[in-house]
mmCIF file of the C-alpha atoms, coordinates in Angstrom:
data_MODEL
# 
_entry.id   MODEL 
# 
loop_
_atom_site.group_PDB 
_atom_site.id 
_atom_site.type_symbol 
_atom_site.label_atom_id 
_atom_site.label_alt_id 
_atom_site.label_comp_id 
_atom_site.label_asym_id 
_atom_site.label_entity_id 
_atom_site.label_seq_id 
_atom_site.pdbx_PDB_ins_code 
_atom_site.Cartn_x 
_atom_site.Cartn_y 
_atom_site.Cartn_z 
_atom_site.occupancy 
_atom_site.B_iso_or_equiv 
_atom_site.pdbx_formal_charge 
_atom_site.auth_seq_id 
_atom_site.auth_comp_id 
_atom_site.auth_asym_id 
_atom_site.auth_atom_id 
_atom_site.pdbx_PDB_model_num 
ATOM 1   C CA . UNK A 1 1   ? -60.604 -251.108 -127.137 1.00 0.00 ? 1   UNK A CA 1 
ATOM 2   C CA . UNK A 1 2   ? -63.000 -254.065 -127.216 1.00 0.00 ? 2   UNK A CA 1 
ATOM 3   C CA . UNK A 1 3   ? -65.949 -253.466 -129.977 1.00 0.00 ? 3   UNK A CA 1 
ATOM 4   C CA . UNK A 1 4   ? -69.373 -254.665 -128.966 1.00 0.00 ? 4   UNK A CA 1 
ATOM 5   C CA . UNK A 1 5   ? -69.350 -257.820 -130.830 1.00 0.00 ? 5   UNK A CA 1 
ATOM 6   C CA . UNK A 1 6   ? -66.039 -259.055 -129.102 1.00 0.00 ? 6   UNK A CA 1 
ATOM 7   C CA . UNK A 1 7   ? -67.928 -258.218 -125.792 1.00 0.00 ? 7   UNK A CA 1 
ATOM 8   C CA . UNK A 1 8   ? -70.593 -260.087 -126.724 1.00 0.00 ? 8   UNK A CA 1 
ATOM 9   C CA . UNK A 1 9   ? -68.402 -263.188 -126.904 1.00 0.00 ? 9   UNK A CA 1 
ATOM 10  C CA . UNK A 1 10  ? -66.816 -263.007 -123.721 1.00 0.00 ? 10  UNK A CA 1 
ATOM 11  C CA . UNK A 1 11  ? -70.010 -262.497 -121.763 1.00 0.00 ? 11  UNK A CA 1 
ATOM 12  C CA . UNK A 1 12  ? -70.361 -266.089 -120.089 1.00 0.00 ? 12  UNK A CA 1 
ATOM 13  C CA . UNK A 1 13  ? -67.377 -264.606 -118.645 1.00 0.00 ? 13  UNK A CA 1 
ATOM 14  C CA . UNK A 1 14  ? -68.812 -261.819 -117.038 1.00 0.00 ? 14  UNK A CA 1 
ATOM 15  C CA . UNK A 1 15  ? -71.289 -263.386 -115.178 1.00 0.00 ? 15  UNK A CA 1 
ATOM 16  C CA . UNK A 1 16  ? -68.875 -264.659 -112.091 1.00 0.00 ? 16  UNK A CA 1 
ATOM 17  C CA . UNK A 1 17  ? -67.243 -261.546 -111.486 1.00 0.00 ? 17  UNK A CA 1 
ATOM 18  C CA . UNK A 1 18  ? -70.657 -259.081 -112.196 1.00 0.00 ? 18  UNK A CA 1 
ATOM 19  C CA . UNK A 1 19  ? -72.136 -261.232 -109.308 1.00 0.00 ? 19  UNK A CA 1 
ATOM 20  C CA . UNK A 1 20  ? -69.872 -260.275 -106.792 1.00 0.00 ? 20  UNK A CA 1 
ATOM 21  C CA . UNK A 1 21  ? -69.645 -257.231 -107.751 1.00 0.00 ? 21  UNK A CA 1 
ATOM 22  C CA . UNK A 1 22  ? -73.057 -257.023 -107.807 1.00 0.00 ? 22  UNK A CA 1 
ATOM 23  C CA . UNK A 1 23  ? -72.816 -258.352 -103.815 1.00 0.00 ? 23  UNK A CA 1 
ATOM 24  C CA . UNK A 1 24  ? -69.889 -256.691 -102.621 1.00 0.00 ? 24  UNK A CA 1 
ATOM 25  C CA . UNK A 1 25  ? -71.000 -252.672 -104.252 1.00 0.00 ? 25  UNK A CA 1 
ATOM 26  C CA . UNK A 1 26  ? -73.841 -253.144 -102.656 1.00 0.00 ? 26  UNK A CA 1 
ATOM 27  C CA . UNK A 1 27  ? -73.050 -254.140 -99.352  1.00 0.00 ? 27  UNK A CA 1 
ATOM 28  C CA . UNK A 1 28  ? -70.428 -251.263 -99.252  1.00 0.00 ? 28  UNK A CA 1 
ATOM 29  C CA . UNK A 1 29  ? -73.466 -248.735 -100.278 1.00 0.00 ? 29  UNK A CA 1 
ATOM 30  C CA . UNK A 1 30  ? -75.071 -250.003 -97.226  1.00 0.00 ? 30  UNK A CA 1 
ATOM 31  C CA . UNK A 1 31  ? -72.251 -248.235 -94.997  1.00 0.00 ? 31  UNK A CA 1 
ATOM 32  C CA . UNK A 1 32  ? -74.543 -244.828 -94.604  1.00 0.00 ? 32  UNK A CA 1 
ATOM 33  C CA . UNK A 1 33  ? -72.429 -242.312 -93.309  1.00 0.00 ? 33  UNK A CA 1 
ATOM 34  C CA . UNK A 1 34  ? -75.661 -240.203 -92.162  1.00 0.00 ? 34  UNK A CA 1 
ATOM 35  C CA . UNK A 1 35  ? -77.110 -243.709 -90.182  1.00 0.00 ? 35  UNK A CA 1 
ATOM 36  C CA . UNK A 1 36  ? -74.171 -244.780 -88.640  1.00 0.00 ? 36  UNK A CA 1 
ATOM 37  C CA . UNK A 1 37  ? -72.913 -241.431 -87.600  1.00 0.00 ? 37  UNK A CA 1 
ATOM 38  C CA . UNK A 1 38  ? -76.239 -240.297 -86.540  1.00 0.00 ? 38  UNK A CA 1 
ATOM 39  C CA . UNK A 1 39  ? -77.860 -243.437 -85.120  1.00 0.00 ? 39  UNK A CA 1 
ATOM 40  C CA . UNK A 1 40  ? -74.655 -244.818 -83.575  1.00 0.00 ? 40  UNK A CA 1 
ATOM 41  C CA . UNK A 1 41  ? -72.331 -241.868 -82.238  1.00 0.00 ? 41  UNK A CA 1 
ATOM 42  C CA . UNK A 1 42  ? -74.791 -238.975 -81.981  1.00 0.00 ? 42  UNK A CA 1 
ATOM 43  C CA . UNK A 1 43  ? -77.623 -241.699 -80.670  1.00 0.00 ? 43  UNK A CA 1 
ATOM 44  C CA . UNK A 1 44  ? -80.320 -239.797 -82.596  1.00 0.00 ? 44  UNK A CA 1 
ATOM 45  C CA . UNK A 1 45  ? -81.274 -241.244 -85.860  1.00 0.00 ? 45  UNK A CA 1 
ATOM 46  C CA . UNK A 1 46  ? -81.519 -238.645 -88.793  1.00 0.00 ? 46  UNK A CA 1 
ATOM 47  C CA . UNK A 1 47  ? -84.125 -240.444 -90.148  1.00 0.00 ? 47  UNK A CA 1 
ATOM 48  C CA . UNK A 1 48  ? -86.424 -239.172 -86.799  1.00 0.00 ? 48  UNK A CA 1 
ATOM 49  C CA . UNK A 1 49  ? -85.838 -235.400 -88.348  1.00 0.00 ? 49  UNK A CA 1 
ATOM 50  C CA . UNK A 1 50  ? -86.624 -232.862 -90.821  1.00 0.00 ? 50  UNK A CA 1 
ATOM 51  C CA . UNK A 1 51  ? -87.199 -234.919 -94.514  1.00 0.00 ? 51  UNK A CA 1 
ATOM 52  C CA . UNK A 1 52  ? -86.696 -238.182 -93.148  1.00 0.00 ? 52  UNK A CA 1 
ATOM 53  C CA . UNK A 1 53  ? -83.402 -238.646 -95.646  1.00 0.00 ? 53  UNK A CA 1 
ATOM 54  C CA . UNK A 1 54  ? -80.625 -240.434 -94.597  1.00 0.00 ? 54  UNK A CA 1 
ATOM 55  C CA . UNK A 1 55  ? -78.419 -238.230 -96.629  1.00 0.00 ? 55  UNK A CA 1 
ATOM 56  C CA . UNK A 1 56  ? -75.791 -235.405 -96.142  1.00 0.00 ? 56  UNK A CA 1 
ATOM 57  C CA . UNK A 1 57  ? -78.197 -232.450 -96.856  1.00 0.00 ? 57  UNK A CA 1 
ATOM 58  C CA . UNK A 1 58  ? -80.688 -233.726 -94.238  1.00 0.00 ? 58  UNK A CA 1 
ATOM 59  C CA . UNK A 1 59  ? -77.771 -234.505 -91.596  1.00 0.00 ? 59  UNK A CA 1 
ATOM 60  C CA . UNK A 1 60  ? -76.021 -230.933 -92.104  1.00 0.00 ? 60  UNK A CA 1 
ATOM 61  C CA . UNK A 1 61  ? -79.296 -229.189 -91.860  1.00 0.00 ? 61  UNK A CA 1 
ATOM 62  C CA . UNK A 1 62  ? -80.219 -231.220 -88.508  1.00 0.00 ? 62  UNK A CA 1 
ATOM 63  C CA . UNK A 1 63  ? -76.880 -232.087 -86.635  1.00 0.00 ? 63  UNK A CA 1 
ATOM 64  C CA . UNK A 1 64  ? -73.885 -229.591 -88.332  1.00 0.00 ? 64  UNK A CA 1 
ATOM 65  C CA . UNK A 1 65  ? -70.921 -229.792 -86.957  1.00 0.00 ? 65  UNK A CA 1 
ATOM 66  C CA . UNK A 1 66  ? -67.506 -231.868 -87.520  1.00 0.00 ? 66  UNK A CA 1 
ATOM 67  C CA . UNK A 1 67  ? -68.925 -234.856 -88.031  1.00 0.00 ? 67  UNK A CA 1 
ATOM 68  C CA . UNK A 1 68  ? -70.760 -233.976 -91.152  1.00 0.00 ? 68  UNK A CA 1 
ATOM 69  C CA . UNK A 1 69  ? -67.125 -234.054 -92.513  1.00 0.00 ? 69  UNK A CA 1 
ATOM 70  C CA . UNK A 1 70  ? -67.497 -237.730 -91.209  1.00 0.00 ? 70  UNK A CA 1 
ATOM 71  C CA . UNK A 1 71  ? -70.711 -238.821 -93.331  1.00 0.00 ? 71  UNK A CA 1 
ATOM 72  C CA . UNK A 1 72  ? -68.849 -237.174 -96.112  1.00 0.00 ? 72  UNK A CA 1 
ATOM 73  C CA . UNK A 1 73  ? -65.838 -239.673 -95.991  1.00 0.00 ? 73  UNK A CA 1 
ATOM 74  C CA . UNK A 1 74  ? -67.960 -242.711 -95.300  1.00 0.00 ? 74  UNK A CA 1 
ATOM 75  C CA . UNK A 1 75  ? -70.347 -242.112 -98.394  1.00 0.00 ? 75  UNK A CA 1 
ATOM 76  C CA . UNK A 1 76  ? -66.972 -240.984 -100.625 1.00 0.00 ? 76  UNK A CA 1 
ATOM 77  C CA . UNK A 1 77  ? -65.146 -244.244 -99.380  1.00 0.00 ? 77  UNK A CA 1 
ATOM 78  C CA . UNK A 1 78  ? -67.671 -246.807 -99.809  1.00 0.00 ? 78  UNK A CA 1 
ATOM 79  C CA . UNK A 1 79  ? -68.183 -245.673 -103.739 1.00 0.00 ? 79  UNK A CA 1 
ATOM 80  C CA . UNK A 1 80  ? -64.256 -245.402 -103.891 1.00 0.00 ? 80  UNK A CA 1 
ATOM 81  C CA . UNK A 1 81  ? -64.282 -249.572 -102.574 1.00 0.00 ? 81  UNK A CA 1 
ATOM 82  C CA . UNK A 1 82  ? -66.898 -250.723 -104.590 1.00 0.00 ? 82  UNK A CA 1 
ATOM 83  C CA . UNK A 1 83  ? -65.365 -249.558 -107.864 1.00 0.00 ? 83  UNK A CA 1 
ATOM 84  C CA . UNK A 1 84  ? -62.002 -250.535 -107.075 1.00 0.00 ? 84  UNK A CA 1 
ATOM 85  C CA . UNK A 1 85  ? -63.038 -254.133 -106.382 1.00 0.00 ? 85  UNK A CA 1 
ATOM 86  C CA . UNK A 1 86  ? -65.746 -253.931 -109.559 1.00 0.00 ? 86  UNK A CA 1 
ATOM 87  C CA . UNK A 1 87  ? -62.231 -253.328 -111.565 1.00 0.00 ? 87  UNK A CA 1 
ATOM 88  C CA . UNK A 1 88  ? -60.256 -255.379 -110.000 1.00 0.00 ? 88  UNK A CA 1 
ATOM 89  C CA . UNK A 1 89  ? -62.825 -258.454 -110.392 1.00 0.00 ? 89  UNK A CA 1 
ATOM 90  C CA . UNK A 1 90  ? -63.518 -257.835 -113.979 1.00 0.00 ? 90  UNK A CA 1 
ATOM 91  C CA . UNK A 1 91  ? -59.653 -257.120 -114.748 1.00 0.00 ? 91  UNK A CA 1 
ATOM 92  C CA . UNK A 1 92  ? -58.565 -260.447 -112.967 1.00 0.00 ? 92  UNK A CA 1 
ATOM 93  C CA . UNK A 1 93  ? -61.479 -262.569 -114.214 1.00 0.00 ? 93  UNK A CA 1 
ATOM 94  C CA . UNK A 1 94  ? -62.435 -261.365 -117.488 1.00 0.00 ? 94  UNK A CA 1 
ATOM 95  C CA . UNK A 1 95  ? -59.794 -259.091 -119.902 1.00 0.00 ? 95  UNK A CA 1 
ATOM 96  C CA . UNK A 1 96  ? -58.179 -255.892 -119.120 1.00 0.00 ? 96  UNK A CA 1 
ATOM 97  C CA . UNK A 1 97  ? -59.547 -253.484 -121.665 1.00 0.00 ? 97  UNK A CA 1 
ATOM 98  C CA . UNK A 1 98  ? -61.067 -249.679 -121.131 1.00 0.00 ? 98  UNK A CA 1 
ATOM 99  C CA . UNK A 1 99  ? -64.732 -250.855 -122.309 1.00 0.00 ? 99  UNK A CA 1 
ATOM 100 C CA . UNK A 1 100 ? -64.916 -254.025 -119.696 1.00 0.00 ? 100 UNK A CA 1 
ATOM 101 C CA . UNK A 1 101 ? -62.949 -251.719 -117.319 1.00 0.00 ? 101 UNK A CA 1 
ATOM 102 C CA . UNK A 1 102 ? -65.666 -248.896 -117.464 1.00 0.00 ? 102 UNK A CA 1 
ATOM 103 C CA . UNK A 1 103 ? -68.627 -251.191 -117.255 1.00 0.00 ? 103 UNK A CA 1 
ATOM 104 C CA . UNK A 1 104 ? -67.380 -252.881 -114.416 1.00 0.00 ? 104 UNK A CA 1 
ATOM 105 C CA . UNK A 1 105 ? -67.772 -249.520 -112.823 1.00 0.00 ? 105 UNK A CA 1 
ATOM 106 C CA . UNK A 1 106 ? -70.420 -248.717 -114.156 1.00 0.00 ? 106 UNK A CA 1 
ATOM 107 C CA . UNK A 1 107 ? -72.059 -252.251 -112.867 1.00 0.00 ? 107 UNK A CA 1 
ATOM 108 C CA . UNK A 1 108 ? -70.375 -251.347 -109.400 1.00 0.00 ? 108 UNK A CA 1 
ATOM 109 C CA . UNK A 1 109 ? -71.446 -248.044 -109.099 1.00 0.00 ? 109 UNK A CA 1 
ATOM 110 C CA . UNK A 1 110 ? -74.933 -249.149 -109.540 1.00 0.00 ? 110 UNK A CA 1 
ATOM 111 C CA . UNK A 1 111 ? -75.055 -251.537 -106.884 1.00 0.00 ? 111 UNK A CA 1 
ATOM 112 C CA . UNK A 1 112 ? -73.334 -249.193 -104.634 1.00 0.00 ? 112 UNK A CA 1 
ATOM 113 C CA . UNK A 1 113 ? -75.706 -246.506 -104.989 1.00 0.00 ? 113 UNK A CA 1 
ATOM 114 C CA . UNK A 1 114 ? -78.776 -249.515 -104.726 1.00 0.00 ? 114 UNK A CA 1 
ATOM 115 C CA . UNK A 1 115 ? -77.145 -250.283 -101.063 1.00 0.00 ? 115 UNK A CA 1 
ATOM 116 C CA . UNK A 1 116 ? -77.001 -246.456 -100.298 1.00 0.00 ? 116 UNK A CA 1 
ATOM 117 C CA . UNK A 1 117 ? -80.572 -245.962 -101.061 1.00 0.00 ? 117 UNK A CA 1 
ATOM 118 C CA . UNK A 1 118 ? -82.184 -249.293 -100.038 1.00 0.00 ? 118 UNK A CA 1 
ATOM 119 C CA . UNK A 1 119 ? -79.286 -250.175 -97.313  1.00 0.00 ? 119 UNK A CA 1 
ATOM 120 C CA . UNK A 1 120 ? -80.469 -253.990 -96.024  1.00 0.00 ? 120 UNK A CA 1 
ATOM 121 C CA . UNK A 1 121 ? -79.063 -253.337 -92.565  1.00 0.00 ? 121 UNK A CA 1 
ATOM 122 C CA . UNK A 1 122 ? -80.938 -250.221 -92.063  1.00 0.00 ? 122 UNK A CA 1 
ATOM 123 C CA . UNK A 1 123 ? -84.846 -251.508 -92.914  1.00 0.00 ? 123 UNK A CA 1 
ATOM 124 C CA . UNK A 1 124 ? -83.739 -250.032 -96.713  1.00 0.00 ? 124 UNK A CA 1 
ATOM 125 C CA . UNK A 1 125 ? -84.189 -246.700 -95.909  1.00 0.00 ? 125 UNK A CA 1 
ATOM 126 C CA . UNK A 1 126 ? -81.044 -244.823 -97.015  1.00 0.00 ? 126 UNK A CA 1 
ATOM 127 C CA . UNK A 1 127 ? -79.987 -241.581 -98.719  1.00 0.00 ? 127 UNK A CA 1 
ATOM 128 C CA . UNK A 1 128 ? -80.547 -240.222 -102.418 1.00 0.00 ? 128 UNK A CA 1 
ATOM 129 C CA . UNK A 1 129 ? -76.794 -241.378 -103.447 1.00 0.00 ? 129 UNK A CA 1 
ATOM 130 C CA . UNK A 1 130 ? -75.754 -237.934 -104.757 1.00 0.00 ? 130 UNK A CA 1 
ATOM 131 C CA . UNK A 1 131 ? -72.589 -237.833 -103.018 1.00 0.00 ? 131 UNK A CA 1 
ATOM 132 C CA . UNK A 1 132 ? -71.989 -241.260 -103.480 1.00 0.00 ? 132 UNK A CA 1 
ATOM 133 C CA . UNK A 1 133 ? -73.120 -240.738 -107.279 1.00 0.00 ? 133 UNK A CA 1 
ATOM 134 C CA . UNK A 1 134 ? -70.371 -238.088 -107.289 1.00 0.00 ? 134 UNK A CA 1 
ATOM 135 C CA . UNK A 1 135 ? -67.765 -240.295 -106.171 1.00 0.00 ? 135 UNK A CA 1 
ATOM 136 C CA . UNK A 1 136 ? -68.672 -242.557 -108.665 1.00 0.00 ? 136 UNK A CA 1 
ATOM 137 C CA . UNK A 1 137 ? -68.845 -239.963 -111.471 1.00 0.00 ? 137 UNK A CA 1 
ATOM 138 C CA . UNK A 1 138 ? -65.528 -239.087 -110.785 1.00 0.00 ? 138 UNK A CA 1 
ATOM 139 C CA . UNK A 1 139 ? -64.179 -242.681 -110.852 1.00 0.00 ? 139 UNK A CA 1 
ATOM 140 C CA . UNK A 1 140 ? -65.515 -243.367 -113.702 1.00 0.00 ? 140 UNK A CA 1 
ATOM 141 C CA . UNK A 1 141 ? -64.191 -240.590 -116.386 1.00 0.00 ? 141 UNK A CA 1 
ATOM 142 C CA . UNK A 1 142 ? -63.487 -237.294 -115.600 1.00 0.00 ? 142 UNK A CA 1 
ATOM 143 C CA . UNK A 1 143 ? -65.047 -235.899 -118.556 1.00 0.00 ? 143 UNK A CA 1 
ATOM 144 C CA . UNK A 1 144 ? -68.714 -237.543 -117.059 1.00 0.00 ? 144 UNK A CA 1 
ATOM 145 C CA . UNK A 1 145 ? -67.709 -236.556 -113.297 1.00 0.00 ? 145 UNK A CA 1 
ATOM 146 C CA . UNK A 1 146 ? -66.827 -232.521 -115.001 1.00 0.00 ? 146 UNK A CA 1 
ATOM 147 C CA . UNK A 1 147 ? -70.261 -232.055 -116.499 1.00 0.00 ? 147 UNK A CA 1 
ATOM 148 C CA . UNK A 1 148 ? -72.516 -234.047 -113.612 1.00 0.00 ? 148 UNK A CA 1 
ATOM 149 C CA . UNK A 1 149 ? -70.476 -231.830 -110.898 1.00 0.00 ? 149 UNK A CA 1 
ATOM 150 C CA . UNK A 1 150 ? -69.916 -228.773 -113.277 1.00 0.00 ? 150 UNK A CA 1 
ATOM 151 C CA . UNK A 1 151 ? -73.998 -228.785 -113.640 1.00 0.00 ? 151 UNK A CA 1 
ATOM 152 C CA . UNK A 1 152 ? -74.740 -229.301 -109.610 1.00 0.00 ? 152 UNK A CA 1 
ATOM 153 C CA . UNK A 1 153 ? -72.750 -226.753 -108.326 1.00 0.00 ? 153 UNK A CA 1 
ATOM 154 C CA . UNK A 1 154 ? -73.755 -224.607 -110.674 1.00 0.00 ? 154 UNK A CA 1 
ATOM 155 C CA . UNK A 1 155 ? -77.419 -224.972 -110.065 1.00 0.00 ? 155 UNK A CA 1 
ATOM 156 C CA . UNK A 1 156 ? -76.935 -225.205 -106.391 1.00 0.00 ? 156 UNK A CA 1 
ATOM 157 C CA . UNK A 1 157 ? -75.078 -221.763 -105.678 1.00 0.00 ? 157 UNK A CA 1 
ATOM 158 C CA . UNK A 1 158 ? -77.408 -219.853 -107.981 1.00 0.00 ? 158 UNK A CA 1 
ATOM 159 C CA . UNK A 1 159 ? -80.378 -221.006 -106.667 1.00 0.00 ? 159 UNK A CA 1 
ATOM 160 C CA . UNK A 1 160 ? -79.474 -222.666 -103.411 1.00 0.00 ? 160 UNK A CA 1 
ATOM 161 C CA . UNK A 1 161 ? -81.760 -225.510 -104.267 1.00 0.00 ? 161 UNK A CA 1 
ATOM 162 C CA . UNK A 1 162 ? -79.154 -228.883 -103.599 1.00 0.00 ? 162 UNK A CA 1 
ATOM 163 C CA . UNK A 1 163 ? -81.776 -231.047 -104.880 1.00 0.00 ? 163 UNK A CA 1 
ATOM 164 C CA . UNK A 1 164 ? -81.814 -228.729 -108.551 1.00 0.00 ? 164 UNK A CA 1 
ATOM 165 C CA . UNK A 1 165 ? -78.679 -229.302 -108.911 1.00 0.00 ? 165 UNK A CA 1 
ATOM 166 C CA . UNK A 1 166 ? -79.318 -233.319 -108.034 1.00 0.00 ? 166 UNK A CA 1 
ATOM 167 C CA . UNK A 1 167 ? -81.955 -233.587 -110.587 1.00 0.00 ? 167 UNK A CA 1 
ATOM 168 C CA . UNK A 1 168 ? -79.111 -231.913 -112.943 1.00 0.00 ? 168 UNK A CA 1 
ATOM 169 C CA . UNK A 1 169 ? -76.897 -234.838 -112.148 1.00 0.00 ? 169 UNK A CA 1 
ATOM 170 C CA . UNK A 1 170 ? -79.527 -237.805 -112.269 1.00 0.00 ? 170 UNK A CA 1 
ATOM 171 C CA . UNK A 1 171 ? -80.800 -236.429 -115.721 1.00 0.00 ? 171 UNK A CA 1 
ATOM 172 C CA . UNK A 1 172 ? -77.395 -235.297 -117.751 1.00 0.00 ? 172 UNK A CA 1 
ATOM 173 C CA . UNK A 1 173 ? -75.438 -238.757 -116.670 1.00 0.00 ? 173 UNK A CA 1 
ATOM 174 C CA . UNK A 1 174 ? -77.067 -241.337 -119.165 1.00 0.00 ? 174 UNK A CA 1 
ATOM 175 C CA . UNK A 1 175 ? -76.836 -238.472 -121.961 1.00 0.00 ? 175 UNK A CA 1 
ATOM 176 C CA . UNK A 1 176 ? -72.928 -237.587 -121.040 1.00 0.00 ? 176 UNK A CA 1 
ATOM 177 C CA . UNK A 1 177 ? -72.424 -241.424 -120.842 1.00 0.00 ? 177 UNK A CA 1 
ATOM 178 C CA . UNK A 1 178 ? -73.736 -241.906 -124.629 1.00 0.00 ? 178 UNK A CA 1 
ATOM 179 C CA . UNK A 1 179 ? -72.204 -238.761 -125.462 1.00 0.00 ? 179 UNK A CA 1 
ATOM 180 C CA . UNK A 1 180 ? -68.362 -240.571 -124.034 1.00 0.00 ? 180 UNK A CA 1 
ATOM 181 C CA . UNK A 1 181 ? -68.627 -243.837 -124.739 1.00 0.00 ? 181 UNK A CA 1 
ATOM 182 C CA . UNK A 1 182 ? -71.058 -244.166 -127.182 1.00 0.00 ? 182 UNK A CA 1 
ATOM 183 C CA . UNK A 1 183 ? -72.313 -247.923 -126.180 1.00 0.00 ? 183 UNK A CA 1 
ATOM 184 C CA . UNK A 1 184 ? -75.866 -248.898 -125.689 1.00 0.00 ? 184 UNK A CA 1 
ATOM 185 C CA . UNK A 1 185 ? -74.754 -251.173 -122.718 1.00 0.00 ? 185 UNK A CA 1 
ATOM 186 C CA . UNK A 1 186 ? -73.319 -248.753 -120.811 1.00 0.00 ? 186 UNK A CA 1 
ATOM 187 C CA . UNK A 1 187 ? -75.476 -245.907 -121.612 1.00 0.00 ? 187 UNK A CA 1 
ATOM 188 C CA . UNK A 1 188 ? -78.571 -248.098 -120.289 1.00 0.00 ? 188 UNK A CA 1 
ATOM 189 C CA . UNK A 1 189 ? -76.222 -248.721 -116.901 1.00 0.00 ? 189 UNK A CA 1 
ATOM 190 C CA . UNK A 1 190 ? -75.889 -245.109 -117.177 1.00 0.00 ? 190 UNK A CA 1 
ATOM 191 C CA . UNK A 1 191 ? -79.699 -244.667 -117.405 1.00 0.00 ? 191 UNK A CA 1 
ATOM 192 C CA . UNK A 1 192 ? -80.537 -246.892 -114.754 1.00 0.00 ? 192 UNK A CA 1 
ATOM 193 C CA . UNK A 1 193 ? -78.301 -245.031 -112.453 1.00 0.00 ? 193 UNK A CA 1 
ATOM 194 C CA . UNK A 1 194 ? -79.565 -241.400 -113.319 1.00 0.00 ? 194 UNK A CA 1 
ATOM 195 C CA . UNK A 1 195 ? -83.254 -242.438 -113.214 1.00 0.00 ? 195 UNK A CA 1 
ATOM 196 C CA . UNK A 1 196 ? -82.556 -244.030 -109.640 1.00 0.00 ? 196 UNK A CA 1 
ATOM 197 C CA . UNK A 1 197 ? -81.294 -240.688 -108.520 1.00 0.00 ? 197 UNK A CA 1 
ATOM 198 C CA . UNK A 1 198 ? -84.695 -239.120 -110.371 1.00 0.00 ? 198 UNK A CA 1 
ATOM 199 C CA . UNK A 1 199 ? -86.375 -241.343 -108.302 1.00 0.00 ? 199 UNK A CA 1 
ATOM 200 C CA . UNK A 1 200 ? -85.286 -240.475 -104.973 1.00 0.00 ? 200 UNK A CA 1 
ATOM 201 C CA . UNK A 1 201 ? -85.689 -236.971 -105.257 1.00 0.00 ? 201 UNK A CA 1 
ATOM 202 C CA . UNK A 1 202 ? -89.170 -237.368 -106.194 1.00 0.00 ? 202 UNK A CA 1 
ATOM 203 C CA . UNK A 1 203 ? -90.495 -235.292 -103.590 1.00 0.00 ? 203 UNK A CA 1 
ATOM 204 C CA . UNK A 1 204 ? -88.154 -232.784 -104.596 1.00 0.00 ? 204 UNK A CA 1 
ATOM 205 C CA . UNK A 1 205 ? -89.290 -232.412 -107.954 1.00 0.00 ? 205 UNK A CA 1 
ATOM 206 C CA . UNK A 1 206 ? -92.647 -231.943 -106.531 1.00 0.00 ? 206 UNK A CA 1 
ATOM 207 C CA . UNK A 1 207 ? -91.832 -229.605 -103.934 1.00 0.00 ? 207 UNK A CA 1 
ATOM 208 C CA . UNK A 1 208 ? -89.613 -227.348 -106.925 1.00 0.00 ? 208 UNK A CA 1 
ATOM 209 C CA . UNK A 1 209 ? -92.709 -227.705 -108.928 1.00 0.00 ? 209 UNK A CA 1 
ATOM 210 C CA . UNK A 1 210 ? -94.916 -226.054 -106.132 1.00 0.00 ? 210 UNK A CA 1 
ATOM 211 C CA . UNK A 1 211 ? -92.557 -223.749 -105.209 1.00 0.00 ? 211 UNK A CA 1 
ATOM 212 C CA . UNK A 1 212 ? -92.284 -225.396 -101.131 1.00 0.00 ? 212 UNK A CA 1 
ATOM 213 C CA . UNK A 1 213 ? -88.925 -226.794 -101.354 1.00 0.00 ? 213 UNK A CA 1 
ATOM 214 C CA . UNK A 1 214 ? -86.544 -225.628 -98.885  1.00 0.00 ? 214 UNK A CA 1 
ATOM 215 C CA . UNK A 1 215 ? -83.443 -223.524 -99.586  1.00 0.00 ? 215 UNK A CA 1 
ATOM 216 C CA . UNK A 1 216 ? -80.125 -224.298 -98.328  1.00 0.00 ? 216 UNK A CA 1 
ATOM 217 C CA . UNK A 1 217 ? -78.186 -222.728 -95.775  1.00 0.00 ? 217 UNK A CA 1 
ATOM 218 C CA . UNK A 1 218 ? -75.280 -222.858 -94.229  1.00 0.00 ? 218 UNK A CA 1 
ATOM 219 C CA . UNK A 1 219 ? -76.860 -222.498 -90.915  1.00 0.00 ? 219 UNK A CA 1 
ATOM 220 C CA . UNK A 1 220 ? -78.573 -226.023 -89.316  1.00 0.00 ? 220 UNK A CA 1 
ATOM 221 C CA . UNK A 1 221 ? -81.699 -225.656 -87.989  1.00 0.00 ? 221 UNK A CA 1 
ATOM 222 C CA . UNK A 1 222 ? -82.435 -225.284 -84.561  1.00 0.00 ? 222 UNK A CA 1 
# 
């Protein structure tokens, strides 16, 4: 595996192919399942109802139904696509070895979840990229996608708060990252990613803090 110092000297290189993956992740984090299928299909944006989120929680509690299996592919897809071409781009262009491999995810994940949150084609008003952030835990390394997941689930069947269990995942992934790869580079990528997540679920951490935030249920609301 490449040491820091050798990826230091290849990094003119990286520039090219961390642009367009930089452009392409984030254009494919702009596919919002919980827009499209909500704003195109069902004709009723989510983003008229209950939180305002454009995000799977927020869709399942307003719509239900089938197509909530829908949003779930589109956001798992997208991540899928962006990391696959990250790879790809940095493989083909730069060197294949594990440490360029893994950033490049890293560096397409982020952009991904930066298009899922602040989507261009939808006035950047997106989702909170957990279930994208999943997707992209898992691609990356099962060891970080075991304790971000392990964590959420966890936290969200014992206390049925989802966005507990979000905050779980935002704050363990730069610590997991350091803990796996132990690389200041991609720990900061890691960093920037979990504190994004942090970010969006602002109001959440408010609302847990006050005791007002909603529980989930399996029901939707009428």
């Amino acid at each position: 595996m490449m040491n820091l110092a050798a990826l230091e000297v290849i990094a003119p290189s990286l520039v090219l192919p961390a642009l367009l993956t930089a452009v392409i992740a984030y254009f494919c984090g702009c596919f919002n399942g919980a827009v499209i299928v909500s704003k195109y299909i069902l004709r009723d944006d989510v983003r008229n109802h209950g939180s305002g989120n454009a995000g799977l929680t927020n869709f399942f509690r307003t719509f239900g139904g089938p197509l909530t299996f829908v949003v779930i592919l589109t956001d798992v897809l997208k991540a899928v696509v962006a990391i696959l071409v990250g790879t790809m781009l940095f493989r083909n262009m730069v060197v294949d070895d594990a440490i360029v491999v893994t950033l490049a995810k890293y560096w397409a994940g982020l952009f991904c979840l930066l298009g899922h949150m602040f989507p261009c084609m939808f006035h950047f008003k997106g989702g909170k990229g957990i279930l994208s952030g999943g997707a992209i835990a898992i691609m990356i390394d099962w060891r970080i996608a075991l304790v971000v997941w392990g964590g959420f689930l966890v936290l969200a069947i014992l206390t049925r708060y989802v966005s507990l269990g979000s905050c779980w995942a935002g704050a363990s992934f730069p610590f997991i990252t350091w803990f796996v790869y132990r690389s200041s580079v991609i720990t900061f990528l890691g960093a920037f990613i979990g504190l994004l997540i942090l970010y969006m679920h602002r109001g959440n951490i408010h609302r847990l803090l006050t005791g007002t935030e909603n529980k989930f249920s399996l029901h939707k609301k009428k």
